[in-house]
MITIDO-11498 format. One record per residue (C-alpha): residue in three letters; z, x, y. Coordinates in pm, 1 decimal, padded with zeros to 6 digits. Layout:
BEGIN
R residuo       pz       px       py
R     ALA        Z        X        Y
...
END
This chain:
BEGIN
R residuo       pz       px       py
R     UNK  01419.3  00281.4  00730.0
R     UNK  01617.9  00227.6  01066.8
R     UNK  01643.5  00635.6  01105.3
R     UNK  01279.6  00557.2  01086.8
R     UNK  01222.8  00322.6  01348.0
R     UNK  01499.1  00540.3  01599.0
R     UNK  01228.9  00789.2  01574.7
R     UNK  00915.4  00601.6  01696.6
R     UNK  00805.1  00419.1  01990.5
R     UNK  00916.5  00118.7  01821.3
R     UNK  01067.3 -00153.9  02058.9
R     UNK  01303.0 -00413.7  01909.6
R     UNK  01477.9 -00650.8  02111.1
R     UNK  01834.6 -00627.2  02089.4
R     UNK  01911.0 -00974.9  02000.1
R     UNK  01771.0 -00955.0  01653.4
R     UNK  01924.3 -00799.9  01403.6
R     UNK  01682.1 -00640.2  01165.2
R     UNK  01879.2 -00493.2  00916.5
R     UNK  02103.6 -00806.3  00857.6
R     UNK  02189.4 -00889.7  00493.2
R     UNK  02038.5 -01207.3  00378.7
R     UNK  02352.9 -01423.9  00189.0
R     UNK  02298.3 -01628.4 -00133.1
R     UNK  02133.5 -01771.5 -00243.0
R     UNK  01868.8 -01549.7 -00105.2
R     UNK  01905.4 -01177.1 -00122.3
R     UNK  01801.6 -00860.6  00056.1
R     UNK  01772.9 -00781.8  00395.9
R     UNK  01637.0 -00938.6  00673.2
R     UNK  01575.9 -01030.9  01041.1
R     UNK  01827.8 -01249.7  01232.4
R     UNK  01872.0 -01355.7  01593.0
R     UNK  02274.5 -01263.1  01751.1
R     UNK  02172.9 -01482.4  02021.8
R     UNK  01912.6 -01762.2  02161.4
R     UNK  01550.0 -01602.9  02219.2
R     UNK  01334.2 -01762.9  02456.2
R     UNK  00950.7 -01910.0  02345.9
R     UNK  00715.6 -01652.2  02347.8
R     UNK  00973.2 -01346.4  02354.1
R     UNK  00921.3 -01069.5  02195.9
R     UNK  01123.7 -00951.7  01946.6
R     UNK  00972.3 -00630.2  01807.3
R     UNK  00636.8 -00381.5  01953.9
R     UNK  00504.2 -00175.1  01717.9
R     UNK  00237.8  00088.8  01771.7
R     UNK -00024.8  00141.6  01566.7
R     UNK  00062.7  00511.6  01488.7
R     UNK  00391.3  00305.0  01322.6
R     UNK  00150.5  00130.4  01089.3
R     UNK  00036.0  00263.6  00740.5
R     UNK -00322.9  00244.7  00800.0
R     UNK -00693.0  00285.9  00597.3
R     UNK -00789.3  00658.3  00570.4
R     UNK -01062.5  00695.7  00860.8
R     UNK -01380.4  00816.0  00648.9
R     UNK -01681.4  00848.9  00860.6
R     UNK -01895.1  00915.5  00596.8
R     UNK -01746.3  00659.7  00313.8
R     UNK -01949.4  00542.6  00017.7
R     UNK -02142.5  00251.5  00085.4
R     UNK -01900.0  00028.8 -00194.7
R     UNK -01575.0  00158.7 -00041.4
R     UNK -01420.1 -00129.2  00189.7
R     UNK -01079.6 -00083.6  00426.6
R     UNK -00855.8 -00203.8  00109.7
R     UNK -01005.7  00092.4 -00091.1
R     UNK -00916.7  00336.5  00228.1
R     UNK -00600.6  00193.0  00224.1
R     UNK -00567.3  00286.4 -00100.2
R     UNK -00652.6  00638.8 -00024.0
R     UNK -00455.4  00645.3  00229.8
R     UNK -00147.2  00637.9  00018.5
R     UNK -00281.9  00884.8 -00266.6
R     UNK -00343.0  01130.1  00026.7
R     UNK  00036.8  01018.0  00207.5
R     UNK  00189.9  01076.1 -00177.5
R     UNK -00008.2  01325.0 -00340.8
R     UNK -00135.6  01547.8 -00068.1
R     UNK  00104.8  01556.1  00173.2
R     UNK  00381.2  01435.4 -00056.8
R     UNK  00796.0  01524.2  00084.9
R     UNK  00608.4  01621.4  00425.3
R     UNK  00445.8  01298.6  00484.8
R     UNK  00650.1  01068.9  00694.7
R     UNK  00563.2  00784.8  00456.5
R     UNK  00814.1  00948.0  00191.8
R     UNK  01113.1  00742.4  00228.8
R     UNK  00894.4  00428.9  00211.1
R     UNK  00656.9  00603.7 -00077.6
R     UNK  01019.7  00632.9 -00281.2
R     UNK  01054.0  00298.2 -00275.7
R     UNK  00743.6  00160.5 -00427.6
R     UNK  00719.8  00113.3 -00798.5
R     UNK  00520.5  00358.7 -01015.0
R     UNK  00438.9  00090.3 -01266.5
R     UNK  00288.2 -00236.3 -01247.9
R     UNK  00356.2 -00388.7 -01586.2
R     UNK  00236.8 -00797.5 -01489.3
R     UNK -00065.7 -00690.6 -01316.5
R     UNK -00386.9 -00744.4 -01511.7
R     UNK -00486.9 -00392.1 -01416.2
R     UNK -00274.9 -00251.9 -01627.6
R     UNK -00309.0 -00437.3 -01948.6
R     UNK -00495.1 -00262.2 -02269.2
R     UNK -00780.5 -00405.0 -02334.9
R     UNK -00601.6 -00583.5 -02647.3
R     UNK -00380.5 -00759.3 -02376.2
R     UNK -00695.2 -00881.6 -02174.5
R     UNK -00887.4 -00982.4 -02462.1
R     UNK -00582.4 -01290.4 -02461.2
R     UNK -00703.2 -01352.2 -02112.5
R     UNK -01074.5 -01438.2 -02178.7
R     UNK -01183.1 -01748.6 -02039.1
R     UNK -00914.3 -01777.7 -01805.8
R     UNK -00897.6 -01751.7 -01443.9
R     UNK -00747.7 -01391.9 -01435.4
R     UNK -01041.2 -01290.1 -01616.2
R     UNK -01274.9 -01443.7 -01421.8
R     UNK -01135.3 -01299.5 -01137.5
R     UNK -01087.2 -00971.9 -01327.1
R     UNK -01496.1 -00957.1 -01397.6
R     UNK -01550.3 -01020.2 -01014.9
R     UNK -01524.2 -00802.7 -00721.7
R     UNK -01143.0 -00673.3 -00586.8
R     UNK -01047.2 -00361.3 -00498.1
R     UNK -00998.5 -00246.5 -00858.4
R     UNK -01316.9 -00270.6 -01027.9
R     UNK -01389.0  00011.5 -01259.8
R     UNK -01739.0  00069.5 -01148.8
R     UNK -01553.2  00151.5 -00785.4
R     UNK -01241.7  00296.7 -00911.2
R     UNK -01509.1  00554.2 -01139.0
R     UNK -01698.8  00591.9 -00741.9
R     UNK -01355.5  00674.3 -00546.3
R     UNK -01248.6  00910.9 -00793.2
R     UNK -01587.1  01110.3 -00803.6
R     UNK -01632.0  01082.5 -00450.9
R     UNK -01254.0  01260.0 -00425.7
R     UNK -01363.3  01530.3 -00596.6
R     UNK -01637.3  01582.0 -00344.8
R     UNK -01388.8  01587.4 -00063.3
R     UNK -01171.9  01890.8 -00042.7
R     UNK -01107.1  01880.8  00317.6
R     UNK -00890.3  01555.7  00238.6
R     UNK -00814.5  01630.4 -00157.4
R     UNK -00767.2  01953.0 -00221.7
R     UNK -00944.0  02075.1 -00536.5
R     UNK -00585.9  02159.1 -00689.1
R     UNK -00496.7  01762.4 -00629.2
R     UNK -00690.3  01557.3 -00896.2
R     UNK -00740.5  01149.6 -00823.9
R     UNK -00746.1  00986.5 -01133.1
R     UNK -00832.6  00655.4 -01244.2
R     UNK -00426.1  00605.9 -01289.9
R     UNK -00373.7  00711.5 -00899.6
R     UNK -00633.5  00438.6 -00834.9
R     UNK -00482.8  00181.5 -00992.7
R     UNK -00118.7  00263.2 -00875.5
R     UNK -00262.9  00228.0 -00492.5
R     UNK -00467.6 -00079.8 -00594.0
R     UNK -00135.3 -00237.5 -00723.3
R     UNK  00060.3 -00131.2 -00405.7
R     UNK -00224.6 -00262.5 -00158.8
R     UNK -00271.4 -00608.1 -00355.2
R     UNK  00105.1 -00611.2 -00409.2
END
């Protein structure tokens, strides 16, 4: 991720370490300031061509909102593009399955959930609902110029980027 960031027009201030390891009881990585920063300082610019970003569709289905672009924007970052995109190295790092999330359950496993709030919010509208998952996936297949007719969406692909974008 830093080679990353040496490559753009990122801007980080020097005083922060972003890369510093976070000690227990927490764990990772994080952000930490080597010295005082002043109030209002900034501490890190970055440009919108550093951001992942919703697929620009001009001509987008009426149902399709940004979170569903989004979405698309990583099938066409992973499956079009795929070791050329310069999303890769953060692509690798997602997970391909999303066992806890209700999306994924069989419908045995959701049938537990009735009358709860997951289901409830499961019956609702989100990002994932199969009557637009069914709509993005069509409306792929009409759109060759992004998803080449070799590169089929499926319903799976659409609920891998759901998980990622409400993860």
């Amino acid at each position: 991720m830093k080679a990353w960031a040496d490559r753009t027009s990122l801007e980080a201030s020097l005083k922060v370490d972003f890369f510093s390891r976070v000690p227990p009881p927490g764990q990772g990585i994080g952000a930490r300031a080597k010295e005082p920063l002043a109030v209002g300082e900034a501490i890190l610019k970055i440009p919108l061509a550093c951001c992942l970003t919703p697929l620009p569709i001009l001509d987008a289905p009426e149902f399709m909102d940004e979170q569903q672009k989004l979405m698309l924007r990583l099938l066409y970052e992973d499956r079009v593009l795929g070791i050329k995109s310069d999303w890769r190295p953060y692509l690798d790092t997602l997970p391909r399955e999303f066992p806890t999330v209700p999306l994924w359950f069989t419908p045995e496993e959701l049938a537990l959930l009735e009358g709860t709030s997951v289901d409830a919010l499961l019956a609702g509208r989100h990002i994932a609902n199969r009557k637009d998952l069914d709509g993005i996936a069509a409306w792929c297949k009409t759109q060759p110029d992004i998803f080449p007719t070799d590169i089929c969406i499926s319903i799976e692909d659409l609920r891998w980027a759901a998980s990622v974008v409400a993860s």
